[in-house]
C-alpha positions as MATLAB code, in Angstrom:
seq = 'XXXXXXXXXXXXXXXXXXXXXXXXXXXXXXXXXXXXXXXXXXXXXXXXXXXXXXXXXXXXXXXXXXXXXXXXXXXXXXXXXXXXXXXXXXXXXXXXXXXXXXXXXXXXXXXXXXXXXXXXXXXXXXXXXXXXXXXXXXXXXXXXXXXXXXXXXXXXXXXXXXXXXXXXXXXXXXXXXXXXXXXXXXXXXXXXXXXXXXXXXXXXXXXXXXXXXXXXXXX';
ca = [
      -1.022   -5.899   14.114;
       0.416   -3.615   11.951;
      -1.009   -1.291    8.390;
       2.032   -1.036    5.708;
       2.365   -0.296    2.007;
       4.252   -2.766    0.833;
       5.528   -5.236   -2.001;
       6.960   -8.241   -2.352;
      10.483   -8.561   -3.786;
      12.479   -9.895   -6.443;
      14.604  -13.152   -6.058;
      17.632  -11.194   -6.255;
      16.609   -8.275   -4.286;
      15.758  -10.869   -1.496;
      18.845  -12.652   -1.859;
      20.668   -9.578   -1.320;
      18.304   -8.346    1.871;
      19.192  -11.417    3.622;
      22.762  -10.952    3.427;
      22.471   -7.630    4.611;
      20.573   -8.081    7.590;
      23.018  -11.243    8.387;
      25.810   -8.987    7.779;
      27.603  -11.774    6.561;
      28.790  -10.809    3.065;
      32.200  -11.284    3.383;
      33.183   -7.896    2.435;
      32.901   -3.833    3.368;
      29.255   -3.908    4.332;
      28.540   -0.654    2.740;
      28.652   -2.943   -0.832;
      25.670   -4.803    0.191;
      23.920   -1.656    1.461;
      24.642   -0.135   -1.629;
      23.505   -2.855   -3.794;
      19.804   -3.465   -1.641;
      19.928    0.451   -1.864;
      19.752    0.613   -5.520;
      17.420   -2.638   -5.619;
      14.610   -1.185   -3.224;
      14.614    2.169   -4.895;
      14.035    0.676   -8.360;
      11.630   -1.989   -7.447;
       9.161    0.125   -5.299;
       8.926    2.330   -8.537;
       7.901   -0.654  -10.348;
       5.574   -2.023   -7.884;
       3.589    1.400   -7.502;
       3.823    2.817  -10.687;
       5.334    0.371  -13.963;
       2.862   -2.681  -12.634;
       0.071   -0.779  -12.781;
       0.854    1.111  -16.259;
       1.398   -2.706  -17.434;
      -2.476   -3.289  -15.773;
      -4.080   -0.572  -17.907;
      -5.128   -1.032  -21.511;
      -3.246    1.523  -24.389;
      -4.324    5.160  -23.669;
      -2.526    8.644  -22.944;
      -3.218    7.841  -19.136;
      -0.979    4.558  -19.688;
       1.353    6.788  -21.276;
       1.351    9.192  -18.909;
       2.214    7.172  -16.082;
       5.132    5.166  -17.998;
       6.790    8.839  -18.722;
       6.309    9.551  -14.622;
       7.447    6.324  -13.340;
      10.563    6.518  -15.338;
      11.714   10.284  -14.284;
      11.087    8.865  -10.769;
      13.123    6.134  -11.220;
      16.063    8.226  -12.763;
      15.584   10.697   -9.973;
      15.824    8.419   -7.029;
      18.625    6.188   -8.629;
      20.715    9.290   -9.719;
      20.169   10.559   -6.204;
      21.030    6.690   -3.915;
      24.237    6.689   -6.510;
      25.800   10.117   -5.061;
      24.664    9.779   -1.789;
      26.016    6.035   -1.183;
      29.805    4.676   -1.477;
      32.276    3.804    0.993;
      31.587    3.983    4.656;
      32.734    2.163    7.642;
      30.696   -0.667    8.905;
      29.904    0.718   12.083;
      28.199    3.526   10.310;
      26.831    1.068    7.946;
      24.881   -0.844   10.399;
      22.782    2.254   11.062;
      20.973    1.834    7.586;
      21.053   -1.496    7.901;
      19.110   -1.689   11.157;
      16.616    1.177    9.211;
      16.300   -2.110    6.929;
      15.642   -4.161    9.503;
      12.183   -1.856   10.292;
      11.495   -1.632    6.561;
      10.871   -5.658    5.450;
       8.313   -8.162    6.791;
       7.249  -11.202    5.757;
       2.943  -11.378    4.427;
       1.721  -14.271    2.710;
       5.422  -16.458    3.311;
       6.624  -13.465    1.032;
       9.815  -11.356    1.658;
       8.407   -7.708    1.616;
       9.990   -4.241    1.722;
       7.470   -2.216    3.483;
       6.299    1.231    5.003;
       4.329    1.945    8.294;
       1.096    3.878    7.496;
      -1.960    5.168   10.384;
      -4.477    2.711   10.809;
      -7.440    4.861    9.584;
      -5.838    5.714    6.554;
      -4.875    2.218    5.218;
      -8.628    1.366    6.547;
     -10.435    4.307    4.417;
      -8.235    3.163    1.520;
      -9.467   -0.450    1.594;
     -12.910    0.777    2.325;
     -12.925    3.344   -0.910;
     -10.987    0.325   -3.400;
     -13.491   -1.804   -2.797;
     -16.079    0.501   -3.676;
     -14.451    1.179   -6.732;
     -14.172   -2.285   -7.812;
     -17.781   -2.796   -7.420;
     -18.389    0.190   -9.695;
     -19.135    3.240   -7.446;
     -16.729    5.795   -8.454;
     -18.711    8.990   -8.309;
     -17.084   12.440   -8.071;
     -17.235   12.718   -4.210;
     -15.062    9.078   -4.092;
     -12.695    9.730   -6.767;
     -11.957   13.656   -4.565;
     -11.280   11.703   -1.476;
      -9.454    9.270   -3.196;
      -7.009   11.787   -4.987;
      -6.741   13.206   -1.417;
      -5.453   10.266    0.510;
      -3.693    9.037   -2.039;
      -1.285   11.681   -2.280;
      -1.197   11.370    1.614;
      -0.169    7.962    1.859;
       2.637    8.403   -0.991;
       3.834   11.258    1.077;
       3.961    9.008    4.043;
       6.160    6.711    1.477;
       8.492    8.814    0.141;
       9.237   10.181    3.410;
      10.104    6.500    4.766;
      12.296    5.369    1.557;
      13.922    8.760    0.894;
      14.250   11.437    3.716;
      13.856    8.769    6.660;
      16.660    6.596    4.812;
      18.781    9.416    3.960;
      18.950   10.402    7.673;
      20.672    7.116    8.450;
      23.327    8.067    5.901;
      26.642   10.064    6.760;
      25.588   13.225    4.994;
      27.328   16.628    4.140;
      25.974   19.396    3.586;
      25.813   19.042   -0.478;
      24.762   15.767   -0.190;
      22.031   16.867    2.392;
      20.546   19.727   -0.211;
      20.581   17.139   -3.013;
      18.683   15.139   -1.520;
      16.274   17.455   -0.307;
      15.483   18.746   -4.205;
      15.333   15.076   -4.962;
      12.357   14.434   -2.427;
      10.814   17.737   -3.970;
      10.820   16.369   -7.162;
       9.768   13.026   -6.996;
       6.772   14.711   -4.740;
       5.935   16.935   -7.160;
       6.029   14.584   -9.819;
       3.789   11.749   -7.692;
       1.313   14.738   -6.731;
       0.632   15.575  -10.311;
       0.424   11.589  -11.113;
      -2.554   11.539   -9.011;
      -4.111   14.651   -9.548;
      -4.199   13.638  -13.328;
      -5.314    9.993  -13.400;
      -7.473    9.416  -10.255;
     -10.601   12.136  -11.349;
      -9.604   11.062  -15.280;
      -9.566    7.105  -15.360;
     -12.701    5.639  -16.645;
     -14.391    2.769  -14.334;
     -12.370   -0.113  -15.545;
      -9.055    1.967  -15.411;
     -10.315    2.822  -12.015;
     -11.268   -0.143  -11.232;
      -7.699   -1.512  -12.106;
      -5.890    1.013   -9.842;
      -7.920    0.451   -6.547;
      -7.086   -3.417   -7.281;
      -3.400   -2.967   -7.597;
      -3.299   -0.796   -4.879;
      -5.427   -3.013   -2.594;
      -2.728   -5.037   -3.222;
       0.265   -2.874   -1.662;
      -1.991   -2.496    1.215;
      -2.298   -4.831    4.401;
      -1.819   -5.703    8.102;
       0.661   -7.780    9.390;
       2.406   -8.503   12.918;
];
């Protein structure tokens, strides 16, 4: 058994997974990577950060997160669109096996997913459901900012520098990348550092749920 951050996909998204990892699409492979590409990296900003801004009633914390989740987005799509194009399959298959590691199925759904430590998606649970049941003292909300920003820095090093190694990279492509990862960390870092010590106890409340969520062991 196995801790991930994870979420479950779109119809479309899936539809296009499967092909890919059948490698039957009838075409240049690097299309379908290309396409799955572009679908992961805009649906895992929506899962961890447009879902939850949907969650929480009207306030400049809402706000704030809507304004974050939507550089991000920008950023990681504007990156995935210079770094992918045409390739041969053979170097194709090497993100596509990188794919392979990245989904599971939970709960008979199709889910792009992340490998996180044991202990970490363990204190997570542990502190969420805390939360929930309306302890969210100062001590609890520090920890949580802490290992929060650890396990999104476990994330973005899976979806963007671990994927981006399986790509055929120069040396341009390579350094934009790298400022990409800095700014979307940046960006998540100060995400965190704003709303976890500022939500209220529902708002709180609401982000250790949706969280909870992403969260969970599987074979």
């Amino acid at each position: 058994m196995t801790a991930y951050f994870g979420f479950p996909v779109s119809e479309s998204l899936k539809k296009n997974i499967e092909i890919a990892l059948s490698q039957t699409s009838g075409g240049p492979l690097y299309i379908i990577r290309d396409k799955v590409s572009l679908g992961v990296t805009d649906e895992i900003v929506d899962a961890a950060m447009s879902q939850l801004a949907n969650q929480l009633p009207p306030s400049d914390k809402k706000d704030t997160i809507e304004k974050l989740s939507n550089f991000i987005r920008s950023t990681m799509q504007t990156l995935m669109k210079q770094l992918l194009g045409k390739a041969p399959d053979d170097k194709v298959l090497t993100s596509l096996n990188f794919l392979t590691l990245s989904t599971n199925t939970k709960d008979d759904q199709l889910r792009v997913s992340c490998v996180l430590p044991d202990a970490l998606v363990s204190r997570l649970k542990e502190l969420y459901t805390q939360v929930q049941a309306g302890v969210n003292d100062a001590a609890i909300r520090e920890e949580l900012t802490t290992l929060q920003k650890q396990m999104a820095d476990l994330c973005i090093k899976h979806f963007v520098v671990d994927y981006c190694e399986t790509l055929d990279l120069g040396f341009f492509k390579r350094n934009a990348m790298g400022l990409a990862n800095s700014a979307t960390i940046k960006a998540v870092h100060f995400a965190i550092n704003k709303l976890v010590p500022s939500l209220n106890a529902e708002e709180l409340a609401i982000f250790a749920k949706h969280y909870d969520s992403l969260l969970y062991i599987a074979d």
